[in-house]
BADODO-218882 format. One record per residue: x, y, z of N, C-alpha, C in turn; residue in three letters. Coordinates in steps of 0.001 Angstrom, whole numbers, plus 524288, in hexadecimal, padded with zeros to 5 digits. Layout:
% residues N
REC   n_px   n_py   n_pz  ca_px  ca_py  ca_pz   c_px   c_py   c_pz    r
REC      X      Y      Z      X      Y      Z      X      Y      Z  ALA
...
This chain:
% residues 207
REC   n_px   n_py   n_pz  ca_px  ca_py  ca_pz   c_px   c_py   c_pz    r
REC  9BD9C  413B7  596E1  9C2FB  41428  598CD  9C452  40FA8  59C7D  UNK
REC  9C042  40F43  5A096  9C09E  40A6C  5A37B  9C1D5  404D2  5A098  UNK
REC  9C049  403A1  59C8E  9BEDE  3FFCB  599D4  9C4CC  3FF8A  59602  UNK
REC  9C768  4038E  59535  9CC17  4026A  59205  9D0A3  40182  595C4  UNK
REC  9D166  404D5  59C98  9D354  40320  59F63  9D3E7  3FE90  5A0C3  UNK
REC  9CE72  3FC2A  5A14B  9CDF5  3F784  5A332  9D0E3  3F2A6  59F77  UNK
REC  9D051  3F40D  59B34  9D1A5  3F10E  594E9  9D777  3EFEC  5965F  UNK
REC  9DAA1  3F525  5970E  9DFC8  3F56D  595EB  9E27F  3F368  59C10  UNK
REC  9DF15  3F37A  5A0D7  9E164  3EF45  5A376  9E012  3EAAA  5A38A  UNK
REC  9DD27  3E944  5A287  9DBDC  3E4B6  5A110  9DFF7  3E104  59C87  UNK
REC  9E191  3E36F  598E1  9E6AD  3E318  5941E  9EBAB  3E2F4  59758  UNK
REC  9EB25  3E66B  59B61  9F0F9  3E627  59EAA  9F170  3E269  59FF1  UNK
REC  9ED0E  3E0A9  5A395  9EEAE  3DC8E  5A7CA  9ED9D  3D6B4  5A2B3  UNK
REC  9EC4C  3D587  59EAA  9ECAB  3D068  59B4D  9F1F7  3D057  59923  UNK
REC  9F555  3D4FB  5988C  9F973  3D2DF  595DD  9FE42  3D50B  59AD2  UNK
REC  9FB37  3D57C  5A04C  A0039  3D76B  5A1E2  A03AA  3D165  5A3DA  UNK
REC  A0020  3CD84  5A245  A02ED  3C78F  5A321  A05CA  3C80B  59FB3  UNK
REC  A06B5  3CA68  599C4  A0914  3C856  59650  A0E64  3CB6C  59777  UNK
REC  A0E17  3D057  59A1D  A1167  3D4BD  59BC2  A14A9  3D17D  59FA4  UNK
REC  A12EF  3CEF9  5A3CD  A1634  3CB14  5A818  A1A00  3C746  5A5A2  UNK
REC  A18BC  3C5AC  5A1FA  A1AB7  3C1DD  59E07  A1EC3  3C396  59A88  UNK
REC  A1D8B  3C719  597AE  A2160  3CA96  5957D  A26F4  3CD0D  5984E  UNK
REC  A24F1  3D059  59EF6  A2859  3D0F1  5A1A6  A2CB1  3CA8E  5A3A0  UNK
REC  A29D6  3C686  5A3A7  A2E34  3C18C  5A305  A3422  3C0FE  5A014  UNK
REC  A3010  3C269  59AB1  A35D1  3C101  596B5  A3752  3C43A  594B0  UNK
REC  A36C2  3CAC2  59558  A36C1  3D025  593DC  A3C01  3D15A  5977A  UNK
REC  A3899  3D1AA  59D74  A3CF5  3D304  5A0E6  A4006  3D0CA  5A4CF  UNK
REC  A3D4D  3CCCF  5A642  A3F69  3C960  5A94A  A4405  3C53F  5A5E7  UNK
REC  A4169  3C2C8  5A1B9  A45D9  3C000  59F55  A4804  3C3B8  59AEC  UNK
REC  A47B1  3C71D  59A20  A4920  3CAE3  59588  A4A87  3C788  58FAA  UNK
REC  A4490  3C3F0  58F3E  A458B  3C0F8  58A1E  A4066  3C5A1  58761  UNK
REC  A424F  3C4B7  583A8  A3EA8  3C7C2  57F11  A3A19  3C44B  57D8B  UNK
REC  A3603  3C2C9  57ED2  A3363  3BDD0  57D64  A2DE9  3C003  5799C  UNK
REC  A2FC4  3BE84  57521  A2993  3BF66  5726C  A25E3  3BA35  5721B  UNK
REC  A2605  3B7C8  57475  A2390  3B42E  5738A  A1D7C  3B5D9  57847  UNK
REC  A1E05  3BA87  57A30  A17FE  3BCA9  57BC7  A1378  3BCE5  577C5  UNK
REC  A1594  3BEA1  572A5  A119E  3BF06  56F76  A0DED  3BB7E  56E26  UNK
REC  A10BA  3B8D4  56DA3  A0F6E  3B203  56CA3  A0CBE  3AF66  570F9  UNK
REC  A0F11  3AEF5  5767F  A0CBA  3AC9C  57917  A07B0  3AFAE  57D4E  UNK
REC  A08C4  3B487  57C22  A03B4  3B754  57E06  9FDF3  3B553  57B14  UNK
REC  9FE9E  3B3A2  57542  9F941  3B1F7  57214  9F906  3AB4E  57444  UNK
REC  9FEF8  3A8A0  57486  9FD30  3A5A4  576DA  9F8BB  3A298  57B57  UNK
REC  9FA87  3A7D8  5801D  9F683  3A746  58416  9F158  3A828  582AD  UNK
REC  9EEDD  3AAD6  57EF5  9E949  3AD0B  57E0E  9E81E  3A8BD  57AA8  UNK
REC  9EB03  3A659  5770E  9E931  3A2A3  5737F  9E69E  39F51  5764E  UNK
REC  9EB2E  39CA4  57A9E  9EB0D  39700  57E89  9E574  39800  5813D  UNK
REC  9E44F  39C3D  58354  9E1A1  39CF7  58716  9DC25  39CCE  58319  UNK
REC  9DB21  3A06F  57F3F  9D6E1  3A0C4  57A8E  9D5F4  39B88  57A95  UNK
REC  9D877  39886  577DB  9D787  392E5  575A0  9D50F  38F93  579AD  UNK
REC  9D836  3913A  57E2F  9D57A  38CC8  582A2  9D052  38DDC  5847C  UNK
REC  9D058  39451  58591  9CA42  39617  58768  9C6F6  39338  583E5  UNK
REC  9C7A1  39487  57E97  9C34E  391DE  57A54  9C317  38CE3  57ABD  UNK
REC  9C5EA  38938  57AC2  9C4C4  384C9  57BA1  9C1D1  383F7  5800B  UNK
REC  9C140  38730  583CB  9BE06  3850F  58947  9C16A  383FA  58D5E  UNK
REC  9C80F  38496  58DF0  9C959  38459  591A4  9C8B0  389F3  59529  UNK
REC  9CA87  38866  59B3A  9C93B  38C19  59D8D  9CE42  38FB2  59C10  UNK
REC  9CB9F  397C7  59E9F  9CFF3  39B72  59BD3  9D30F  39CB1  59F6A  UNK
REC  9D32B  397AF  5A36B  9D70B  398BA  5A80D  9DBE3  3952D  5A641  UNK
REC  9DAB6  3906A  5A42D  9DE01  38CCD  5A109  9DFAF  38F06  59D5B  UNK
REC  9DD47  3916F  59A13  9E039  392DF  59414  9E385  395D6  59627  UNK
REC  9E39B  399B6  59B0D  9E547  39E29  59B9B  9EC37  39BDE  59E58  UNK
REC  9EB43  39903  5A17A  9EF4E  3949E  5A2C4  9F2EA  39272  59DF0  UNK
REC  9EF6F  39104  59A57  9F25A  38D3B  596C2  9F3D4  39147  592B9  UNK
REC  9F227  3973E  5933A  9F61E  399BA  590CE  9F942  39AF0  5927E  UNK
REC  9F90A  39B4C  59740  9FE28  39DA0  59A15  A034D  3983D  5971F  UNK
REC  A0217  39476  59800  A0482  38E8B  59776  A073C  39070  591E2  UNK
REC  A0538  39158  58E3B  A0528  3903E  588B4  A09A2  395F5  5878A  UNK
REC  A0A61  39BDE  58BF0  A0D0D  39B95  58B13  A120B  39C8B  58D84  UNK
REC  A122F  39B18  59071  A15DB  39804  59498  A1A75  3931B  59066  UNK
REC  A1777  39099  58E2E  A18A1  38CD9  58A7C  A1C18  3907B  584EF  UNK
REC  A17A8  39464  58320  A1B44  398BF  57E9F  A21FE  39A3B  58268  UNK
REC  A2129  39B2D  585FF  A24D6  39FEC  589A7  A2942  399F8  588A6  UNK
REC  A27CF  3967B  58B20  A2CA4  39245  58B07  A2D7F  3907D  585E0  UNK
REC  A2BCE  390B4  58249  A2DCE  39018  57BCD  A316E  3937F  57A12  UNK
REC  A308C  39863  57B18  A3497  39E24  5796D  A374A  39E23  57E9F  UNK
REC  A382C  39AAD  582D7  A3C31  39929  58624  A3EA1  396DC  5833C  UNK
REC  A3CD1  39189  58214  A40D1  38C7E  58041  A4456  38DA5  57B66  UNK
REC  A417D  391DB  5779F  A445F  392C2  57221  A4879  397E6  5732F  UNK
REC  A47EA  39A34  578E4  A4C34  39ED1  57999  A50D8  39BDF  57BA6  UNK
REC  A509D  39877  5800B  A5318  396C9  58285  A544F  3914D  58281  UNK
REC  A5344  38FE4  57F83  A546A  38925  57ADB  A561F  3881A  5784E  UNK
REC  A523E  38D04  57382  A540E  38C1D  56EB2  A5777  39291  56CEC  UNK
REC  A59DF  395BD  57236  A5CA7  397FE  571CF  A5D27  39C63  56DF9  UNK
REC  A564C  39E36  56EEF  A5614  3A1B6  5685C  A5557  3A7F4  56BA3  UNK
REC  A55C3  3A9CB  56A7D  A55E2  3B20C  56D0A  A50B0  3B15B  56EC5  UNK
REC  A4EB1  3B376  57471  A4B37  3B3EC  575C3  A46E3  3B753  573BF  UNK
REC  A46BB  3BB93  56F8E  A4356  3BD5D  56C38  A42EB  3B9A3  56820  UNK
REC  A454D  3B7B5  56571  A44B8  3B35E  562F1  A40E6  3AFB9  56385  UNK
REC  A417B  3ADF8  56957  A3FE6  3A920  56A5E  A3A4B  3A9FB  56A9C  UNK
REC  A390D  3AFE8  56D32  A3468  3B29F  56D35  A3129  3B221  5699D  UNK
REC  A3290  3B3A3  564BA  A31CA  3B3A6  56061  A2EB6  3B077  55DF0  UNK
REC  A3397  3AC5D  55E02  A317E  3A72F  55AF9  A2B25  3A4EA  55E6C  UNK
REC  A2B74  3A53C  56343  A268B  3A38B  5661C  A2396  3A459  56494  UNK
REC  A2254  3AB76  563FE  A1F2C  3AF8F  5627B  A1C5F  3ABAC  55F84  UNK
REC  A208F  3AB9D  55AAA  A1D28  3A9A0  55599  A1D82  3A3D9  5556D  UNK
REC  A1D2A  3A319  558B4  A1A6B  39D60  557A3  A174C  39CCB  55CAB  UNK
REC  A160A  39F36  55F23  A1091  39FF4  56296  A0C5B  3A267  55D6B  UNK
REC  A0DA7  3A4D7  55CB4  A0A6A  3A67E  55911  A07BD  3A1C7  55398  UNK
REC  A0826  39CC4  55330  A0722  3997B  5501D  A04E2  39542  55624  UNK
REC  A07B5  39458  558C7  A04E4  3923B  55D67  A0050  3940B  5603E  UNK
REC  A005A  39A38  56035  9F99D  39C47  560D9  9F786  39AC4  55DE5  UNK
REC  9F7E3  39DE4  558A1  9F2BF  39C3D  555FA  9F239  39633  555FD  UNK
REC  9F584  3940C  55567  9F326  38B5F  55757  9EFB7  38C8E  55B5A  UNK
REC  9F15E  38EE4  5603E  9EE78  38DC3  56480  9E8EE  3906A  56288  UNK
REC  9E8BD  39507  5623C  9E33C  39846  561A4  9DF07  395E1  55BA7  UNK
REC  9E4BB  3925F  55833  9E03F  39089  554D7  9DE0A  39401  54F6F  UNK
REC  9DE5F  39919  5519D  9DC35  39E3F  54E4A  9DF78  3A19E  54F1C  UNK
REC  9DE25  3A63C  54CBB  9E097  3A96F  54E6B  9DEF6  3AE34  5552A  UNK
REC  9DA74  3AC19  554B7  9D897  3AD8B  55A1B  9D46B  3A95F  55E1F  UNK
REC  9D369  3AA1D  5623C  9D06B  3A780  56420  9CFB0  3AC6C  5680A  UNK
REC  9C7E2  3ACAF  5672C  9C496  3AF18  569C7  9C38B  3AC7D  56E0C  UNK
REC  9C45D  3B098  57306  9C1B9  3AF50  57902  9BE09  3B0E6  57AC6  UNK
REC  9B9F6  3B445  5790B  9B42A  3B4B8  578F7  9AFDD  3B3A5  57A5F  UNK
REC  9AEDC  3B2B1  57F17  9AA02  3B098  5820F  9AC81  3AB04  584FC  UNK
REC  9B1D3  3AC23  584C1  9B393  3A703  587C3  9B5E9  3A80C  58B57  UNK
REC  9B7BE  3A578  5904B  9B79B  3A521  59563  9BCDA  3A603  594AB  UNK
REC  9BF53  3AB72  597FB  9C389  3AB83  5995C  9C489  3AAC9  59F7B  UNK
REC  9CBF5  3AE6A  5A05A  9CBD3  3AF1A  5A716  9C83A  3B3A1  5A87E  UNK
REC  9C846  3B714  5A479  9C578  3BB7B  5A5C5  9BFD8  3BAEC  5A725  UNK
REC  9BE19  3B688  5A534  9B686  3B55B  5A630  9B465  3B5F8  5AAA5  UNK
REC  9B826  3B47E  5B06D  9B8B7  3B40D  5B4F9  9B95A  3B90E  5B617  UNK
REC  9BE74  3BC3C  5B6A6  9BEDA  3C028  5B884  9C1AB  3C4F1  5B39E  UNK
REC  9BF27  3C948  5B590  9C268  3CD82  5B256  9C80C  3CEAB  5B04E  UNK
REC  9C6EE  3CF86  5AB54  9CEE3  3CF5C  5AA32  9D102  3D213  5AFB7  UNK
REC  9D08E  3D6FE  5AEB4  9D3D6  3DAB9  5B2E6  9D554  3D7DC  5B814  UNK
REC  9D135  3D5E1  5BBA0  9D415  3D427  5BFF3  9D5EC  3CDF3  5C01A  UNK
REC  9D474  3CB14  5BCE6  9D715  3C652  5BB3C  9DDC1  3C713  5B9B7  UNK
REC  9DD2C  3C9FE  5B63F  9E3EB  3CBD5  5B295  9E681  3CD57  5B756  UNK
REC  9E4A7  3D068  5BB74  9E787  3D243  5BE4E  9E8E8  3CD4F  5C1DC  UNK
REC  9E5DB  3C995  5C575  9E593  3C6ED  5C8E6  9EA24  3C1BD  5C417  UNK
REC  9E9F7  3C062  5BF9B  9EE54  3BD05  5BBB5  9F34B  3C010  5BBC2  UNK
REC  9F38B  3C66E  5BBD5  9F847  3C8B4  5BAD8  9FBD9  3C6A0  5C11E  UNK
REC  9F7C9  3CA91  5C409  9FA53  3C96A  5C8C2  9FDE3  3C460  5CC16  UNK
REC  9F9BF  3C098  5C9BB  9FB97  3BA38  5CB07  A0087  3B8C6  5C7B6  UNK
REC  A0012  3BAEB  5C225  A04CD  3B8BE  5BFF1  A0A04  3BBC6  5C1B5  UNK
REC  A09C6  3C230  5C369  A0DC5  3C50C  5C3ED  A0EF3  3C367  5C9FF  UNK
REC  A0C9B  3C07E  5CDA6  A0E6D  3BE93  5D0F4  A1264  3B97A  5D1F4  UNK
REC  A111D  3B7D0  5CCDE  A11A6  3B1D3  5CE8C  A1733  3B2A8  5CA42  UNK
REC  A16E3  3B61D  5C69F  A1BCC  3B735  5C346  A209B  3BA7D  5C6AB  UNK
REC  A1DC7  3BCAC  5CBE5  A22AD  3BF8E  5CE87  A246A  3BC79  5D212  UNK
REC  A2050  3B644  5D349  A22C4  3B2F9  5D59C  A25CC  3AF1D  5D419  UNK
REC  A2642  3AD83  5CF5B  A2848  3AAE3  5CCEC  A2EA4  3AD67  5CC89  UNK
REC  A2D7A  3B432  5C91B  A32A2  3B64F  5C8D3  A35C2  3B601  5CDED  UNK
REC  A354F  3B4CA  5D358  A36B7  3B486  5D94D  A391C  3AEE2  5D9AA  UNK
REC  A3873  3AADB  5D652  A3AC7  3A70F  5D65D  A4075  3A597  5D3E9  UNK
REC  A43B5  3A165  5D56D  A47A3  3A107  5D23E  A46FF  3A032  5CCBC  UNK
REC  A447E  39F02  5CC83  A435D  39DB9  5C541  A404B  3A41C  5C5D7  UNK
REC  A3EBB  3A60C  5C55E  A3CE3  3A97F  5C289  A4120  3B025  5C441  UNK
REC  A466F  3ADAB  5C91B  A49CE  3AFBF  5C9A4  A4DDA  3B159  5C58D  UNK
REC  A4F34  3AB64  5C455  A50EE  3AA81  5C044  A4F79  3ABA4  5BA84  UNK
REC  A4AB7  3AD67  5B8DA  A4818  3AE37  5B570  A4871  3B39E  5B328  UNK
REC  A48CB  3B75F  5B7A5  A4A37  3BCBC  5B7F2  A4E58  3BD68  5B746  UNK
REC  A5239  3BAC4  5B965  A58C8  3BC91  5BA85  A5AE3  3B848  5B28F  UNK
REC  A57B6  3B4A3  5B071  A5773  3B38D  5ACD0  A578E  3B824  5A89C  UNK
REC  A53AD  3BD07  5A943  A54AC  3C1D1  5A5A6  A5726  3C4C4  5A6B2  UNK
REC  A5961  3C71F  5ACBE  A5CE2  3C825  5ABC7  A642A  3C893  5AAA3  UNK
REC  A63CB  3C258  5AD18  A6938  3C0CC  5AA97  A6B2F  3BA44  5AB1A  UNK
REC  A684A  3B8A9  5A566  A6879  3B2CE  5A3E9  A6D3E  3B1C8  5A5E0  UNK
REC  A70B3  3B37C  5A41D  A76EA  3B0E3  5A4F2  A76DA  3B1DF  5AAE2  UNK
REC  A76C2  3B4D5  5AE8E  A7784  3B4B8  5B380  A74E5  3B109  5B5FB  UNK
REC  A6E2A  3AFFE  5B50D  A6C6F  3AAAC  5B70E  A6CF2  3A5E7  5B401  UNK
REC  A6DC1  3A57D  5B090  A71CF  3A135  5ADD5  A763C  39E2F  5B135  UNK
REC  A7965  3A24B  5B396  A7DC9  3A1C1  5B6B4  A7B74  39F86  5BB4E  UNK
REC  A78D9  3A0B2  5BDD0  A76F9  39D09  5C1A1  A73D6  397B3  5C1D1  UNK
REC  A7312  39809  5BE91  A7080  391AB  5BC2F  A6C3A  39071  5BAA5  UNK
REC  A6B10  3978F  5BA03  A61E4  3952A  5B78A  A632F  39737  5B262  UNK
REC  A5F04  391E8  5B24B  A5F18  390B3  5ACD5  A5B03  39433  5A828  UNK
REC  A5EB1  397FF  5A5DA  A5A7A  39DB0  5A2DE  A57D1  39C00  5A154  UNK
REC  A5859  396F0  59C8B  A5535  395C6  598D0  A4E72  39443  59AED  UNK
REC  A4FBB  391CF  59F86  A4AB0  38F4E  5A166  A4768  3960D  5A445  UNK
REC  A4A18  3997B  5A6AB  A4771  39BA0  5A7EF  A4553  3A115  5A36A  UNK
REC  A4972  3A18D  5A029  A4557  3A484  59AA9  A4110  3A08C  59878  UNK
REC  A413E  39B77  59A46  A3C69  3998F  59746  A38B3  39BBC  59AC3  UNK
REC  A38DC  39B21  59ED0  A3528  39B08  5A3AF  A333B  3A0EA  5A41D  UNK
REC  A379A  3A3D6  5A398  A3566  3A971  5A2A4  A306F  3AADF  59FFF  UNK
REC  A3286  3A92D  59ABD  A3021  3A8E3  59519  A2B18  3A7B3  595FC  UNK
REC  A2AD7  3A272  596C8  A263D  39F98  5982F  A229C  3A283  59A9F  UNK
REC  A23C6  3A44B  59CCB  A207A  3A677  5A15F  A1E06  3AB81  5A020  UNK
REC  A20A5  3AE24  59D38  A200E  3B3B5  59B41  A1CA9  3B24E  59697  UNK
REC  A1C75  3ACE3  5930B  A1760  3AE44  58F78  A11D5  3ABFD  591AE  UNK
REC  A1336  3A80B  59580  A0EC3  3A512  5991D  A0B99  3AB3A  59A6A  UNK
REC  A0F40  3AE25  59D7F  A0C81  3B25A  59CEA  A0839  3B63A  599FE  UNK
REC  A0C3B  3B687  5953F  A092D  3B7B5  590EA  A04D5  3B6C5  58DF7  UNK
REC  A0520  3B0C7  58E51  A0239  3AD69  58BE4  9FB8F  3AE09  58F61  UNK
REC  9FD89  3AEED  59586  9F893  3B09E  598B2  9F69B  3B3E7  595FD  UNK
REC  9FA71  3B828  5965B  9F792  3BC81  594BD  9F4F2  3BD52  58F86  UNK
REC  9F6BF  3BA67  58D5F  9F2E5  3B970  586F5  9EE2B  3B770  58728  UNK
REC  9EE0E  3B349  58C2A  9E8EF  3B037  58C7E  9E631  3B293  58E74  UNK
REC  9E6C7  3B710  590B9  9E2E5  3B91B  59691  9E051  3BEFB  5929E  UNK
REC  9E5A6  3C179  58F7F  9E35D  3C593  5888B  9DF90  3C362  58626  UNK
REC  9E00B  3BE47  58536  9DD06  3BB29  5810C  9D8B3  3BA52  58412  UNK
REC  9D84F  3B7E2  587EF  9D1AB  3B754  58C7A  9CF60  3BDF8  58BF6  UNK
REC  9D27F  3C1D7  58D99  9D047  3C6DF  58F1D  9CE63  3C8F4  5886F  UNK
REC  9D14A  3C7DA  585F0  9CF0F  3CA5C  57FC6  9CB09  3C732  57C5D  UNK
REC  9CAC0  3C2DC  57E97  9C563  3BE85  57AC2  9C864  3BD53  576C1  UNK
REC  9CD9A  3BCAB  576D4  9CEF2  3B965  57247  9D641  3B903  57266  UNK
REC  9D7D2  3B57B  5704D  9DDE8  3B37E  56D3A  9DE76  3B39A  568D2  UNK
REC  9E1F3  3B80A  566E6  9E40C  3B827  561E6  9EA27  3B667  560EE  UNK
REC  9EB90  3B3F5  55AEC  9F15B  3B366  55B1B  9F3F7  3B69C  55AD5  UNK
REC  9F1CC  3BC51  55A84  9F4C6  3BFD2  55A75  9F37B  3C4EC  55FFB  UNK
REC  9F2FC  3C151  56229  9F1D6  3C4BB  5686F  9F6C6  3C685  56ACC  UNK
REC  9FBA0  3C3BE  56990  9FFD8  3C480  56C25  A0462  3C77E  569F0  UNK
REC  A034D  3C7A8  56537  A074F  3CA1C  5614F  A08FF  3D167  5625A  UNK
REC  A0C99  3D202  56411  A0EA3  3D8AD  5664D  A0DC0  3D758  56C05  UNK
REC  A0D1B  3D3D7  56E26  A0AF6  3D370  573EF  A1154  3D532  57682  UNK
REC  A14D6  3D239  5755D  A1AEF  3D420  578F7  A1BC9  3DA55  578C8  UNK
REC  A1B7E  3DD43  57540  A1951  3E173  57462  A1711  3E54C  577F2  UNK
C-alpha cells in the first residue's frame, strides 16, 4: 500500500509542472492550446537524446525546457501572425511536433536505463517538490510584474488592454511560451523518472 501511495505521489508531483503550464493558457490566457501534447514528448525526447549522448541530465533538462519554450512561441507566431483560431493553431503544432520528435529521438523510443539522471543524486519525491516549489514561486513573481500584469488582464479582456497600449500579440506569445517550456520540463523529468522517451508519451496528455 505504501509503495502505490508513494507511486501516485510521486506521478503528482512530475506532471504537476505540466498542470502549472496548462493553468497559463487554460486560465490565465483562456487560449485553448493543444500544442501540450506535442511538446510534452518534446521535453523527454530532448532530454533522452542528450542523457545518451553523455551530456549532463541537468543540461538536457534545461535544454528541454528551451526546446519548448521555442514550440510555445511557434503556436504564438501562427495564432497571432498568421492570424489562424487559436485551437487551430494548436493543432497544426501538435502535428508537426510529432514528425520533429521522432527526428529528434531518431526511433521511435529512446531507453534511459542505467543512465545518469536528476534523480541519481536525490530522490524523485523531495527533488519534484523542492523544482515545483521554485518554479511556482518564481511564476507568482513574474505574474506580480507589469508584463506578466498585463498577461493576465490579456485573458481577461484583450480589447480593454489593447486600449491602453500593450501589445496582446507579444504577450500571448510569451504566455504560450512559457506554458509549454513548462511542459516540455515536465516531459523531461517523466522521461528521466520512467527509463525511457516515447513518441507517443504525450498523446491524450491535455486531457
Amino acid at each position: 500500500m505504501w509503495a502505490s501511495l508513494q507511486g501516485a505521489v510521486e506521478l503528482g508531483l512530475l506532471y504537476a509542472l505540466m498542470a502549472l503550464g496548462v493553468f497559463i493558457t487554460f486560465r490565465i490566457l483562456n487560449f485553448p492550446d493543444l500544442t501540450v501534447d506535442g511538446s510534452f514528448t518534446t521535453g523527454g525526447a530532448i532530454a533522452a537524446v542528450m542523457i545518451t549522448a553523455g551530456y549532463s541530465p541537468w543540461l538536457a533538462t534545461l535544454t528541454a525546457l528551451a526546446g519548448g519554450l521555442a514550440a510555445g512561441a511557434v503556436t504564438g507566431l501562427i495564432h497571432t501572425k498568421g492570424k489562424i483560431n487559436g485551437l487551430l493553431s494548436g493543432i497544426l503544432m501538435m502535428i508537426a511536433l510529432y514528425s520533429i520528435n521522432l527526428r529528434i529521438l531518431g526511433r521511435p523510443n529512446v531507453s534511459l536505463l542505467g543512465a545518469e539522471t536528476v534523480f541519481s543524486a536525490l530522490p524523485t519525491i523531495p527533488l519534484m517538490i523542492l523544482i515545483i516549489v521554485l518554479v511556482k514561486l518564481l511564476l507568482d513573481a513574474f505574474l506580480k510584474t507589469d508584463l506578466g500584469l498585463a498577461l493576465r488582464a490579456t485573458g481577461d479582456n484583450p480589447r480593454m488592454i489593447g486600449s491602453f497600449g500593450a501589445d496582446t500579440d507579444q504577450t500571448k506569445m510569451i504566455g504560450i511560451s512559457l506554458s509549454n517550456g513548462l511542459v516540455a520540463l515536465s516531459g523531461a523529468v517523466v522521461a528521466q523518472q520512467g527509463g525511457f522517451a516515447d513518441i507517443s508519451m504525450g498523446i491524450g496528455m491535455i486531457v
